[in-house]
KOLVO-723203 format. One record per residue (C-alpha): residue number from 1; residue in one letter; chain; x, y, z. Coordinates in steps of 0.25 Angstrom, whole numbers, padded with zeros to 4 digits, always signed. Example, Ala and Ser with C-alpha at 12.3 -4.5 7.8 and 13.67 -1.06 7.14 Angstrom:
BEGIN
  resi  resn  chain     c1     c2     c3
     1     A      A  +0049  -0018  +0031
     2     S      A  +0055  -0004  +0029
***
This chain:
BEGIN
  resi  resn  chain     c1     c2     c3
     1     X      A  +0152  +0057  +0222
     2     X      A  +0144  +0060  +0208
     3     X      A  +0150  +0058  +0196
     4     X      A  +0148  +0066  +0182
     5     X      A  +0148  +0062  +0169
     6     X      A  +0154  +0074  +0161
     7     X      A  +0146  +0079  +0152
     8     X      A  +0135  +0070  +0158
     9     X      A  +0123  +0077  +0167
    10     X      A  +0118  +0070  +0177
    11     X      A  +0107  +0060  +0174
    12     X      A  +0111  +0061  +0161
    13     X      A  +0123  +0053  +0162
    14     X      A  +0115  +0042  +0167
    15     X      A  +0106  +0040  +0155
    16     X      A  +0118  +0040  +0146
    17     X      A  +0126  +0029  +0154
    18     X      A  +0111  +0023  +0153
    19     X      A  +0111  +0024  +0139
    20     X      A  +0125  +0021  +0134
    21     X      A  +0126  +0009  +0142
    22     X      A  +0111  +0005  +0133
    23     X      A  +0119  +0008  +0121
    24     X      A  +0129  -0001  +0124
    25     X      A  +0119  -0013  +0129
    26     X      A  +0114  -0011  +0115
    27     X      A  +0127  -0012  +0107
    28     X      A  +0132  -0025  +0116
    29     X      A  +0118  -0032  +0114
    30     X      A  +0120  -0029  +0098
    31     X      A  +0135  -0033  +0098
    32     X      A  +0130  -0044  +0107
    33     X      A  +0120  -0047  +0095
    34     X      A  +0128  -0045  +0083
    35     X      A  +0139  -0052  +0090
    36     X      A  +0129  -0068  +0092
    37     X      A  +0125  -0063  +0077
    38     X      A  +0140  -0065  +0072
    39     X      A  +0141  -0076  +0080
    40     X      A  +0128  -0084  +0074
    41     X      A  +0135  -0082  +0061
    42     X      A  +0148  -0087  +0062
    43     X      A  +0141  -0097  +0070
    44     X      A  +0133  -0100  +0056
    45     X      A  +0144  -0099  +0048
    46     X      A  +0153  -0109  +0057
    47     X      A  +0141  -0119  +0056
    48     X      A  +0143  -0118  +0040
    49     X      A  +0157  -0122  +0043
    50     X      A  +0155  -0135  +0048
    51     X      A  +0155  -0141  +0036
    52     X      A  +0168  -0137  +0032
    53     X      A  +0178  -0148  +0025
    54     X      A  +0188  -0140  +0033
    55     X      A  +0189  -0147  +0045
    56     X      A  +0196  -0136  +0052
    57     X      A  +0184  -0126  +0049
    58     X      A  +0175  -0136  +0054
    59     X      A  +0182  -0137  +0067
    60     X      A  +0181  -0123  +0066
    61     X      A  +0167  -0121  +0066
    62     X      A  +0164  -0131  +0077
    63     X      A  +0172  -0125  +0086
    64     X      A  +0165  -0112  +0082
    65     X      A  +0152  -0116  +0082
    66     X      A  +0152  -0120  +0096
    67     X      A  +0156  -0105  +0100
    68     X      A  +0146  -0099  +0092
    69     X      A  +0134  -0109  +0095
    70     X      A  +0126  -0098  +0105
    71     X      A  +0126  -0089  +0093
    72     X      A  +0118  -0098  +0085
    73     X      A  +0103  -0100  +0083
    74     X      A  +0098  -0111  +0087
    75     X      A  +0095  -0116  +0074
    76     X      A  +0109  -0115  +0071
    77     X      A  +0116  -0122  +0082
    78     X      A  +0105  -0132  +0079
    79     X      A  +0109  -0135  +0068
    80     X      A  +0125  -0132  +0072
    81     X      A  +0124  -0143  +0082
    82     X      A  +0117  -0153  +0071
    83     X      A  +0131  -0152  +0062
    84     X      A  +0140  -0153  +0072
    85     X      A  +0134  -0165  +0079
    86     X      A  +0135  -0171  +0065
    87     X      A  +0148  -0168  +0062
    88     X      A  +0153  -0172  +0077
    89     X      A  +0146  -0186  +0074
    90     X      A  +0149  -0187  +0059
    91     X      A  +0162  -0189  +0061
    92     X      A  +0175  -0185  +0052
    93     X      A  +0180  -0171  +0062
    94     X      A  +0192  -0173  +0068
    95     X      A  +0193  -0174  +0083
    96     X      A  +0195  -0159  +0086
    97     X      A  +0183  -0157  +0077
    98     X      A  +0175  -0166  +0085
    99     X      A  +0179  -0161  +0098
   100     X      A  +0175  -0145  +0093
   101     X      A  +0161  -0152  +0088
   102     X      A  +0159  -0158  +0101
   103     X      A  +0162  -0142  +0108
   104     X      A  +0153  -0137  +0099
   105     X      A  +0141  -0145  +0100
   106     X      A  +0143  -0144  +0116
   107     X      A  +0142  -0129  +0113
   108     X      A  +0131  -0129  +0104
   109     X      A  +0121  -0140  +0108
   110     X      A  +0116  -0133  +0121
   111     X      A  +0109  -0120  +0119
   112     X      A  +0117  -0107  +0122
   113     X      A  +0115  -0101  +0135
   114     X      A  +0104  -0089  +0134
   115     X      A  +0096  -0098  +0125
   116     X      A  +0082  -0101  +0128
   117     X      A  +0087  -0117  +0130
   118     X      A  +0101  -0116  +0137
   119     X      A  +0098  -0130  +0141
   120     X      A  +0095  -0137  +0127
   121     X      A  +0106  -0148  +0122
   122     X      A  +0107  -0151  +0109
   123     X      A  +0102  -0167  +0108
   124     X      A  +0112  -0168  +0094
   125     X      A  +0124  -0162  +0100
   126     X      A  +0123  -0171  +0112
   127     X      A  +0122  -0185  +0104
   128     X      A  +0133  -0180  +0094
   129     X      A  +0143  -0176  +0108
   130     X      A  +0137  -0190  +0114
   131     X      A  +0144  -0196  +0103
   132     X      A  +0157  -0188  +0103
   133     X      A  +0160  -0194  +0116
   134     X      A  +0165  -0208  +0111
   135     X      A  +0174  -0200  +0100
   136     X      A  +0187  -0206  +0100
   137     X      A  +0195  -0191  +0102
   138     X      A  +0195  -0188  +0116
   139     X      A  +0194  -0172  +0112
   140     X      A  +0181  -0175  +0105
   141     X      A  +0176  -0183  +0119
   142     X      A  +0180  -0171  +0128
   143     X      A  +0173  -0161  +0119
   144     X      A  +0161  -0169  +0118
   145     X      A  +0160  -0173  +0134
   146     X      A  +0159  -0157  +0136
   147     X      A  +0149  -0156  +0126
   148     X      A  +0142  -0166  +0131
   149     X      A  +0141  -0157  +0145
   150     X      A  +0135  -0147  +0137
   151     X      A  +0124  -0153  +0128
   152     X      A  +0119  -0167  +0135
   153     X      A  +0110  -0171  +0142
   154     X      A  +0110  -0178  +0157
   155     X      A  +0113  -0193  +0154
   156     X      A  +0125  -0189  +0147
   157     X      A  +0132  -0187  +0160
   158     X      A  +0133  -0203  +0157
   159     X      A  +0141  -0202  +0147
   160     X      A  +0151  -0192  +0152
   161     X      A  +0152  -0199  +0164
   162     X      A  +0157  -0210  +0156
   163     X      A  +0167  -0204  +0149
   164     X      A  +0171  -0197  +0163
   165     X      A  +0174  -0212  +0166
   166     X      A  +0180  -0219  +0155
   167     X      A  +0186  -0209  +0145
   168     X      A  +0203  -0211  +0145
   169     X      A  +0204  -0195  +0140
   170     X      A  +0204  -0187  +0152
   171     X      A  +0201  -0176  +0144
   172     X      A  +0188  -0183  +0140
   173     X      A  +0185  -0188  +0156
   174     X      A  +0186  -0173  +0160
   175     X      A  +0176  -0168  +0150
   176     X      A  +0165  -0177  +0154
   177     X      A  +0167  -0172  +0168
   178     X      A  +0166  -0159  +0163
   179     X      A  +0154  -0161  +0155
   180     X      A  +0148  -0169  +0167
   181     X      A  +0147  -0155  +0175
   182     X      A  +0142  -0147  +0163
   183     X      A  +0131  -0158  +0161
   184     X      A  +0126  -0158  +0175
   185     X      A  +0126  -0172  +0176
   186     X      A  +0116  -0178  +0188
   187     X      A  +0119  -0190  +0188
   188     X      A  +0124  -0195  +0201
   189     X      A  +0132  -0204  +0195
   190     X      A  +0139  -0196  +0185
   191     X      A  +0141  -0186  +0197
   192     X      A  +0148  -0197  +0204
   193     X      A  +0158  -0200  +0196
   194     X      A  +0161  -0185  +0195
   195     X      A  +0164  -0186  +0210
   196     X      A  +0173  -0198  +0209
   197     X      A  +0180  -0189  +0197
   198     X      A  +0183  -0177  +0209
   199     X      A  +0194  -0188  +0216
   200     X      A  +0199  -0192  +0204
   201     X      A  +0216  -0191  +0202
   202     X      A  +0215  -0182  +0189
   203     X      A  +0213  -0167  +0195
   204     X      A  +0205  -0163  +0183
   205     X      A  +0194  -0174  +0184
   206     X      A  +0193  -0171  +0198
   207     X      A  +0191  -0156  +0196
   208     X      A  +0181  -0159  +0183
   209     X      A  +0173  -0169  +0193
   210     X      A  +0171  -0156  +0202
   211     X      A  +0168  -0147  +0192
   212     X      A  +0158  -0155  +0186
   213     X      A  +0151  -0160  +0200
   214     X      A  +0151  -0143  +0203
   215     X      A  +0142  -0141  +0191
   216     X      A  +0134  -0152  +0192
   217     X      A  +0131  -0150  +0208
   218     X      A  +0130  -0135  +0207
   219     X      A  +0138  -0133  +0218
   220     X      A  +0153  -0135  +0221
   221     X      A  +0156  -0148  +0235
   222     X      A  +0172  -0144  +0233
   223     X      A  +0182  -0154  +0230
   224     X      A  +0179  -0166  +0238
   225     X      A  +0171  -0179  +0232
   226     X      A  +0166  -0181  +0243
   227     X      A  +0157  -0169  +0245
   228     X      A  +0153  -0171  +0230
   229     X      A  +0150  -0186  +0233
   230     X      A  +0141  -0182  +0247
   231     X      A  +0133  -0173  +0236
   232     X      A  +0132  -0185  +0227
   233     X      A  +0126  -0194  +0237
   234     X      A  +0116  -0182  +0239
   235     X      A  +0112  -0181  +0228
   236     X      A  +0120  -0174  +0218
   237     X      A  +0114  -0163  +0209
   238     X      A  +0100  -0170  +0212
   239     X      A  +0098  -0168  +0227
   240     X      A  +0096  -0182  +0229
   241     X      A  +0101  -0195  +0226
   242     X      A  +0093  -0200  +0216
   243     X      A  +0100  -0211  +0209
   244     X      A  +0100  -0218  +0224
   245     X      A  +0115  -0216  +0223
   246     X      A  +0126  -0212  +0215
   247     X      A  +0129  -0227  +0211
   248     X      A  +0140  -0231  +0201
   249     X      A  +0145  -0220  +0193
   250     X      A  +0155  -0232  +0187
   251     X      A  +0142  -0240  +0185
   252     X      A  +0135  -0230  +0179
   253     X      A  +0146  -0227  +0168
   254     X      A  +0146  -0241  +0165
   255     X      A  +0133  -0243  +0161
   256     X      A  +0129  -0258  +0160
   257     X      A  +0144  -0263  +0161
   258     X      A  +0147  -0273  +0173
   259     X      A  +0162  -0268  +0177
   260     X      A  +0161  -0252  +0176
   261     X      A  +0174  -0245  +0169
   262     X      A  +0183  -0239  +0177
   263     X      A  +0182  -0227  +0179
   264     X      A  +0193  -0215  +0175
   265     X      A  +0190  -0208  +0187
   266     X      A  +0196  -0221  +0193
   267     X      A  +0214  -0217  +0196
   268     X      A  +0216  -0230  +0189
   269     X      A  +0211  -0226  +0176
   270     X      A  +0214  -0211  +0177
   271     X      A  +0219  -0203  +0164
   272     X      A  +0233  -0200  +0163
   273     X      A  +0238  -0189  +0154
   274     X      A  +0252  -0193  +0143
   275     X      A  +0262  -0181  +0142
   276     X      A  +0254  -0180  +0130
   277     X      A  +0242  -0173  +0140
   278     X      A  +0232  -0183  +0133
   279     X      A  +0224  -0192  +0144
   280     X      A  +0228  -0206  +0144
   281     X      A  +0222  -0219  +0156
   282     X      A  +0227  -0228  +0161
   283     X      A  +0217  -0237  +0157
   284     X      A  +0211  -0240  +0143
   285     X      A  +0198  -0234  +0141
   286     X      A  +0186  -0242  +0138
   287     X      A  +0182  -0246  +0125
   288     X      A  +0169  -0238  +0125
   289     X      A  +0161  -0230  +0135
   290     X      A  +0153  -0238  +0143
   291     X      A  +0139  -0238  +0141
   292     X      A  +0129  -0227  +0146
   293     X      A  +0120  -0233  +0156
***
């Protein structure tokens, strides 16, 4: 059955369709265009704004700076993630303030995707998140353990695992575990205690221990630790065991320590939650983290 354009002869008909929908590819590119144009600017004039005496503004513009970073040259995010580290460091924001510094350095110490370097992680974002994650608010800590997923680099699995172990927010725990999957951890210890975490009591680390295990292996084993475990002792993301055994992931998180912490992922010091909703344990938390290894 053939159908006719009114108006339209036949063949005709064709290079107009052709030739509208080339109109339209034009004006989407140019809105497309004028639109990251727009963005780039606010992006510059919300840099401008970091240094408000309004700390409301300044919140403000760290929460919007980490929408608007892949709009920004890469000069300007340079330079964008050098005053945010500072002011994250520095000290004097407030808590909420701290934890949007945190988001926003996560969004703009990698490179936006498209870039010619996707891959690139800002050295001076990491060591300022590094920092954040002994902050005393455990909003700041979340933020900066998912941050830290985003812009570190390989060894600082370490220090997520830690706080995957020790941390008494489990707001904070989670996170870590999170940021465990997005970092892509190899380390057969690390990925060890990620499939103790899948039997644990607390429904919400056992599905953050899958979640994270599925991005890291690539593939999905289901829901029993078991089958994670068989392909840990095969090897893991590496194909092989090349650390001769996954070892002690306690060991490991204790570093040089004789008698290793106990671990949260252990029922006897699992988080409870007050009426409140905030994350309380049953045991007091240590002092400090123990030392990286």
């Amino acid at each position: 059955m053939e159908v006719k354009l009114a108006g339209v002869e036949k063949g005709r008909g064709t290079k107009t369709c052709r030739s509208a929908w080339a109109i339209v590819m034009v004006l989407t590119l140019s809105a497309t265009a004028g639109c990251q144009a727009t963005r780039g600017r606010q992006f510059a004039r919300w840099l401008d704004n970091v240094a408000s005496p309004d700390p409301n503004v300044r919140y403000a513009s760290y929460e919007a700076l980490g929408r608007l970073g892949d709009a920004a040259p890469a000069a300007t995010r340079f330079e964008a993630v050098r005053l945010l580290a500072l002011r994250l460091t520095n000290g004097g924001e407030p808590a909420a303030s701290r934890a949007a510094l945190c988001r926003a350095l996560g969004q703009l110490g990698v490179e936006p995707p498209g870039s010619s370097s996707p891959e690139v992680r800002s050295p001076v974002a990491r060591k300022a998140i590094l920092k954040a994650l002994d902050d005393p608010s455990p909003l700041v800590r979340e933020q900066a353990c998912r941050a830290l997923g985003r812009v570190g680099q390989p060894e600082d699995a370490i220090r997520l695992a830690q706080i995957m172990n020790v941390d008494r927010i489990g707001e904070c725990r989670l996170a870590a575990i999170e940021a465990l999957g997005v970092l892509r951890t190899r380390d057969p210890r690390v990925l060890s205690l990620l499939v103790e975490g899948m039997e644990h009591e607390d429904p919400a680390i056992r599905l953050a221990s899958v979640q994270s295990l599925r991005s890291i292996a690539g593939q999905d084993l289901g829901l029993n630790a078991a089958d994670w475990k068989r392909w840990l002792e095969a090897g893991g993301p590496n194909g092989h065991n090349e650390a001769g055994g996954t070892g002690s992931s306690a060991s490991m998180l204790a570093g040089s320590q004789t008698t290793p912490p106990r671990s949260s992922l252990d029922p006897a010091v699992r988080p409870t939650h007050s009426a409140a909703g905030a994350a309380t344990t049953n045991e007091s938390p240590p002092a400090s983290l123990p030392p990286l290894p």
